[in-house]
N, C-alpha and C positions, 0 to 999 in steps of 0.2 A: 738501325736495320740489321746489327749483327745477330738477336737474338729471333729474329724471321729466318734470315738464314739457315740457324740452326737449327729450327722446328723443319725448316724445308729439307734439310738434308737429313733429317732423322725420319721422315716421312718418306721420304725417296727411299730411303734402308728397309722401310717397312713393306712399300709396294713392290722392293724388287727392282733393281736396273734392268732387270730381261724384259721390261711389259712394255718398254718402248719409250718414247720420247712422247706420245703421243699422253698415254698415264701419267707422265711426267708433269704434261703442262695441264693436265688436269688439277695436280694437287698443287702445284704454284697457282692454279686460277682461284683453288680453295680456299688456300691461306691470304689468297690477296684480298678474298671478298669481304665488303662491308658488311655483310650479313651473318658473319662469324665473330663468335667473340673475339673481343681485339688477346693476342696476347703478344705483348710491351717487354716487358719483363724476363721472360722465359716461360716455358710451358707451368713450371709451379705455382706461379704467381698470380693472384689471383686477381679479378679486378675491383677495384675498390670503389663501390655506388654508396654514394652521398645520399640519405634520401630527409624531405621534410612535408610535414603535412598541415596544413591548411584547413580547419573546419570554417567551411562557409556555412549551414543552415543545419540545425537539429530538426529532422523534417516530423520524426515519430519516434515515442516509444510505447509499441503497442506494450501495453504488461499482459493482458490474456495469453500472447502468443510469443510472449521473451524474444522480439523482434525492435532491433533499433537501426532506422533510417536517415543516416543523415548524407550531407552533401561539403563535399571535401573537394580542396586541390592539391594534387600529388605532382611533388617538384622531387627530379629525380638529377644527380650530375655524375661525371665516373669523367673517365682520358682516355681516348682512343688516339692512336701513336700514327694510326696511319689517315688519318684525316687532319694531319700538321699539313699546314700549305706552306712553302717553299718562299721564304720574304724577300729573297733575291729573285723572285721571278715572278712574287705575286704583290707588288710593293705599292701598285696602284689600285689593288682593287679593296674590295670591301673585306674586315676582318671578320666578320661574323654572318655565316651561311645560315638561312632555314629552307630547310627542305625536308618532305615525309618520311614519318618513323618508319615507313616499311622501305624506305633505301640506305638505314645504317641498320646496325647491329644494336637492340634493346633489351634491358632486362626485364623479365618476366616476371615482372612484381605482384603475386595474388595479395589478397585478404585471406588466410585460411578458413575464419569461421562465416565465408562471405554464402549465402543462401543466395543470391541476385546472378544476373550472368558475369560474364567479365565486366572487369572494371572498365576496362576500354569502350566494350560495345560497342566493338567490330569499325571502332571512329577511325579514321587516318588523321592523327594528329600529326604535331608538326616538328621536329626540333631545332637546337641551334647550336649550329659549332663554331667555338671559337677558331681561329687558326690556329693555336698551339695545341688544337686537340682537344679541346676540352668539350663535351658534350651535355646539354642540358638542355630537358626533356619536362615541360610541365604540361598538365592536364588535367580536365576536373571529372571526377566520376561521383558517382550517387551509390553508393551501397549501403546493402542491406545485412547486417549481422547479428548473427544468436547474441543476447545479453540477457544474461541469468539477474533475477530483481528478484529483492528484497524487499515486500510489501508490509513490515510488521509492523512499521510506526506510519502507513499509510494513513491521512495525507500528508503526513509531515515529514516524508521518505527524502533517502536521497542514495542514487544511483550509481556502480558504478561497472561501465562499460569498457571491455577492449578489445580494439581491434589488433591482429598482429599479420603486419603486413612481412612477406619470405619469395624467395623464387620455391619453385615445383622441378628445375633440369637444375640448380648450380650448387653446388655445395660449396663450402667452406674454401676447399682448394683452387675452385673455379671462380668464385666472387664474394665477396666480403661485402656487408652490407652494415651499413652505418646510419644513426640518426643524426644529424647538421647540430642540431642542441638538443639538452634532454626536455622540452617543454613542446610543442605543437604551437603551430601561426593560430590566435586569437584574435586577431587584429581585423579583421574583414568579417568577422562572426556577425549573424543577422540576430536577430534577439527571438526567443522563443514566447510564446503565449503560458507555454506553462511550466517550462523549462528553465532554468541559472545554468550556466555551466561555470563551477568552482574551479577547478583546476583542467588539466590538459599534458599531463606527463607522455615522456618517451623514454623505451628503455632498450639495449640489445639484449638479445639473447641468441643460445645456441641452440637447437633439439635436433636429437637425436633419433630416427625413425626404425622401425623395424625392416624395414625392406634396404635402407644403405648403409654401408657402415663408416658414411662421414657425417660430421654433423650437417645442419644445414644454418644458417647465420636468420635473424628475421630481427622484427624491429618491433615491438610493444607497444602502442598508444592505448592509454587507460582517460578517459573523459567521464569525470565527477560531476554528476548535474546533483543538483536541489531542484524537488518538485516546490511550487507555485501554489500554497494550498488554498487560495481566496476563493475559488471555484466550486471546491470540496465544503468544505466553510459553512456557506452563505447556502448551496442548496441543496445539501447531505446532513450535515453535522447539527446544524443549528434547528433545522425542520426538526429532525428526528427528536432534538431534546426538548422542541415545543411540544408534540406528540406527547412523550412522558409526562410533562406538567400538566398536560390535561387528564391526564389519566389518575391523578390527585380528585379530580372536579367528579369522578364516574361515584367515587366514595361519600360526597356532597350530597347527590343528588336525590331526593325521596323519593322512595320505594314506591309512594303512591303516585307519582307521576307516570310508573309502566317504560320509561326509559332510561336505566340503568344501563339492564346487559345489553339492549343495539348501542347502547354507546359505548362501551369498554370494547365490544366486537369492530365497530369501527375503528376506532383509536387498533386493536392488533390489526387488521387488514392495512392501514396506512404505513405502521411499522414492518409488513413486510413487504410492501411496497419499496421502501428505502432500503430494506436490506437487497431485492434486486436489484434495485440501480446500482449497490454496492457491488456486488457479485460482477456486474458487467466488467468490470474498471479494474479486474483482479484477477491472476491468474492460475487457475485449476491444480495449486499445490497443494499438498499434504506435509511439506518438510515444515514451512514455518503458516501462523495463522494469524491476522492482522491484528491487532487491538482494537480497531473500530468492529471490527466483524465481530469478534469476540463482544464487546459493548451492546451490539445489535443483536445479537443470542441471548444476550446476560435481561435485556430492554423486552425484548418478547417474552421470554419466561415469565417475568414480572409480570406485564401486562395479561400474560393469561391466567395468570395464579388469582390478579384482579377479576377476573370476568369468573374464575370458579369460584372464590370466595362471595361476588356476587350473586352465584344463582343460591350459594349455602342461606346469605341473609335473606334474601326473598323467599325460600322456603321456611325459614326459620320464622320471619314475621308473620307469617297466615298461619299459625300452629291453630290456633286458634283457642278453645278452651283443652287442651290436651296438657295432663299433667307435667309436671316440669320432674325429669331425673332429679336424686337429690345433689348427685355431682354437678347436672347440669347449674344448679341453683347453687351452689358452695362456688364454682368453679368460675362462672360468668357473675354471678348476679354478687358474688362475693369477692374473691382475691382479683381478679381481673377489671370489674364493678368498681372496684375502689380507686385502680393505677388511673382507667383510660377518663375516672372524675365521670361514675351516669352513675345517678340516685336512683329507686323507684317511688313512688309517691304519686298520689292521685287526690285532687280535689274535689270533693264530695260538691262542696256549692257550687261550682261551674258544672260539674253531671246533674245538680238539679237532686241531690240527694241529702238528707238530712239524719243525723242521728243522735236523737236525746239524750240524755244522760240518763242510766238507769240505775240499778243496784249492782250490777256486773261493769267496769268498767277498767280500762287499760292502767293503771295507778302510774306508769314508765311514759308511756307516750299523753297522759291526758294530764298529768299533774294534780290526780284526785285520789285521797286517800280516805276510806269507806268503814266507819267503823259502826259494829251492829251489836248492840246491848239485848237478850232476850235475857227477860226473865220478871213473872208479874203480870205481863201482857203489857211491859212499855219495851218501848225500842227507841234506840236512840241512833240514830245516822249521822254522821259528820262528814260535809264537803268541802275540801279547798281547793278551791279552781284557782289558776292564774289569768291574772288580767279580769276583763269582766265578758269575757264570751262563755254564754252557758251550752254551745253546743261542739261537736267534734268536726272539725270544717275536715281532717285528714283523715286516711284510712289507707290499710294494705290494698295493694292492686290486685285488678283482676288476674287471671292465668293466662290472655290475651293481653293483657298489657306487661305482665314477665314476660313475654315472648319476644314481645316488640321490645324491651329490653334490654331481651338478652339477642337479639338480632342489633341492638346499636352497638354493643360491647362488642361483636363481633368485627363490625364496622368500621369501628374507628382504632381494632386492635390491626386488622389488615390493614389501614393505611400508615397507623406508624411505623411497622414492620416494611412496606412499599418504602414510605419514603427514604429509611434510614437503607434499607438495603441498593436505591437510585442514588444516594449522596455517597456511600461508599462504592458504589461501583466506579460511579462518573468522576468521581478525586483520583481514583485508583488509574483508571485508564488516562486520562487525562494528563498524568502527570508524569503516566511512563511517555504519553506520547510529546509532553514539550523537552523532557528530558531527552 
C-alpha cells in the first residue's frame, strides 16, 4: 500500500491543502475505487492484461460485402492489488469471488475493424477474483469485421482474416496488453459448411495514432480459412462445362433441320445464367479478377463467335445458283477443302442423270483417250475405258452444291477452331486454379 500512499500524497499536492479535508476525502475515495484503474506498482506502471481468444463458430464470410462474422470467447486476466483479501481475517471464507464487471475496474478491449456494436452489448457479465488479486474476466461476443478477400483462385480460395483487438483510453504507459500464446483456443470450434479453418495465429503489436503521442499496445489474431469447393463444383463449374460440350453438338446439327441458331442462343443465355450466379458470390472489385470469371467471359465469347459463325453457314448454304468468288473457290473449296478432309463430287446415277460417252470427253477424270484420223473420208476413233462401265456415273457439282460445300468447310473449320481454343482455355485456367 506504500505505492497508494504516494499517488495520494502527490494528488493532495495537486488539489492543494487549502480546499479542505473535505477535497481531501474526495481524492482518497478516488484512488480507493474499484472502478479506477488499479495502479500497484506506481503511477508509471502500467497494468499488464493477459488476453486469449477462443473461436467458437465461423458464422459468415459474406465476400460481396468483405464482411466476416464469427463467434468468439474473450478471456481477459491482469492483478488488481486492491481486491487481495486479507488471509488472516478472511481464512474461512471462500477464495475466489464473482461478482459484476460494472463493480471492478475493466479494460476496454474493442475490435478496431469491428463494424457491429460493442463486443459487450451492453451485457453485465460477470467476473472472478482470486484472493491474491488476480482478476479474470471471460465472455463471449459475436462480431462483425472488415476482411479484405481474395477471390482469384475462387472456388479454390482461401482466406485470410484479422481481427486486432487494443483499448480506445489506455496506452502503452497505462496497460500493457499481451496474448496468453501466440495461437487462438481451437478446441471448442463448431465446424463450418463451407469453411476449414487452417491456422489461428496471435501477434502483439504497437501503433502509433495521430491524435496521441504514445503508442497504444493491441493484440493481432489472423484466422486462415480454406473454402469448401464441393458446392461450387457440382452446381457452377461442372454445369457450365457441360453447356460448352454441347455447344460442339450446335456444329453437328443440319442446317435443314432450322435449329441450329435457337440452339447455340440457348446454350449462350444458360451461360449467362451461371455467369450471374457467379457474380452473386463475388465481390464488386476491380483490383483482382477471378479465374472462373475470367473462364466464363473467355465461355461466352466462344459460344457467341458459335451462333455468328452459325448464321454466316446458314446464309452461305442457300446461295443458291450464285457464282462462287474465285478466292472463295481457291480458299474454301481448295487449301482449307483439303485440311478440314470435304471432297465435292456428285453422283449423276442417284440424281437420275446419265451421260454417254461422246467424242469430247474428260481424258483425266474418265480414263479415255480419243484418237481421230481424217483423212480419205475414214476416221478412226480409239477408246480405252477402265473396267467395263461405258458411262460417266461422276461429274462436277452444281453451284448450289459448292455452296453447300463451302458452308460445311466453314463448319467444321469453326468447330476445330472452338474446340482447340475450350481445351486451351479450360487447361489454362484449371491449372492455375489447383495450383
Amino acid at each position: 500500500m506504500d505505492s497508494q500512499t504516494n499517488v495520494f500524497i502527490c494528488l493532495v499536492a495537486l488539489a492543494g491543502l487549502t480546499q479542505g479535508t473535505e477535497e481531501i476525502a474526495k481524492i482518497q475515495e478516488y484512488i480507493s475505487s474499484p472502478l479506477v484503474r488499479p495502479v500497484c506498482d506506481g503511477p508509471d506502471t502500467p497494468v499488464n492484461v493477459i488476453m486469449d481468444l477462443g473461436l467458437r463458430q465461423l458464422i459468415d464470410l459474406d465476400e460481396p460485402v468483405q464482411l466476416l462474422k464469427i463467434s468468439v470467447w474473450i478471456r481477459l486476466s491482469w492483478h488488481d492489488c486492491r481486491l487481495v483479501l486479507n488471509e488472516t481475517e478472511h481464512d474461512d471464507g471462500p477464495t475466489t469471488r464473482v461478482v459484476p464487471e460494472s463493480s471492478v475496474w475493466t479494460p476496454d478491449i474493442e475490435v478496431y475493424d469491428s463494424v457491429s456494436d460493442d463486443i459487450r452489448r451492453e451485457r453485465d457479465f460477470h467476473v472472478s477474483i482470486n484472493s491474491t488479486g488476480s482478476v479474470i474476466f471471460n465472455f463471449q461476443a459475436v462480431i462483425t469485421s472488415r476482411c479484405t478477400v481474395d477471390v482469384t483462385s475462387f472456388p479454390f480460395d482461401e482466406q485470410m482474416c484479422s481481427l486486432t483487438f487494443g483499448s480506445w483510453a489506455y496506452n502503452d504507459l497505462d496497460m500493457d496488453l499481451h496474448s496468453k500464446r501466440s495461437t487462438g483456443d481451437l478446441n471448442t470450434l463448431v465446424p463450418n459448411v463451407e469453411w476449414t479453418v487452417e491456422n489461428f495465429t496471435a501477434t502483439r503489436h504497437e501503433q502509433t495514432f495521430d491524435c496521441c503521442e504514445h503508442p497504444f499496445p493491441s493484440v493481432c489474431y489472423k484466422i486462415h480459412m480454406k473454402r469448401k469447393p464441393n458446392f461450387y463444383v457440382i452446381n457452377l463449374i461442372l454445369p457450365s462445362m457441360f453447356v460448352m460440350t454441347l455447344t460442339i453438338s450446335v456444329l453437328i446439327v443440319p442446317v435443314e433441320s432450322g435449329e441450329k441458331l435457337s440452339f447455340a442462343v440457348s446454350l449462350l443465355l444458360a451461360l449467362a445464367v451461371f455467369q450471374l450466379m457467379l457474380a452473386d458470390n463475388l465481390p464488386p472489385s476491380a483490383e483482382t479478377v477471378p479465374l472462373i470469371a475470367g473462364y466464363f467471359a473467355i465461355s461466352e465469347g466462344l459460344v457467341s463467335f458459335v451462333c455468328l459463325m452459325t448464321i454466316v453457314v446458314l446464309n452461305i448454304h442457300y446461295k443458291g445458283e450464285k457464282e462462287l468468288p474465285v478466292w472463295v473457290r481457291r480458299l474454301f473449296l481448295g487449301y482449307l477443302g483439303r485440311i478440314v478432309c470435304v471432297t465435292q463430287t456428285r453422283d449423276l446415277e442417284k440424281s437420275g442423270i446419265s451421260n454417254k460417252a461422246t467424242g469430247t470427253c474428260d481424258s483425266k477424270n474418265n480414263h479415255t483417250a480419243i484418237k481421230n484420223t481424217i483423212g480419205n473420208n475414214h476416221a478412226t476413233v480409239q477408246h480405252r475405258l477402265s473396267g467395263e462401265s461405258q458411262h460417266n456415273t461422276m461429274a462436277p457439282p452444281t453451284l448450289t452444291e459448292e455452296w453447300k460445300t463451302v458452308a460445311v468447310v466453314v463448319e467444321r473449320t469453326t468447330a476445330i477452331l472452338f474446340v482447340s481454343a475450350l481445351v486451351i482455355v479450360s487447361v489454362y485456367v484449371f491449372v492455375r486454379l489447383a495450383g
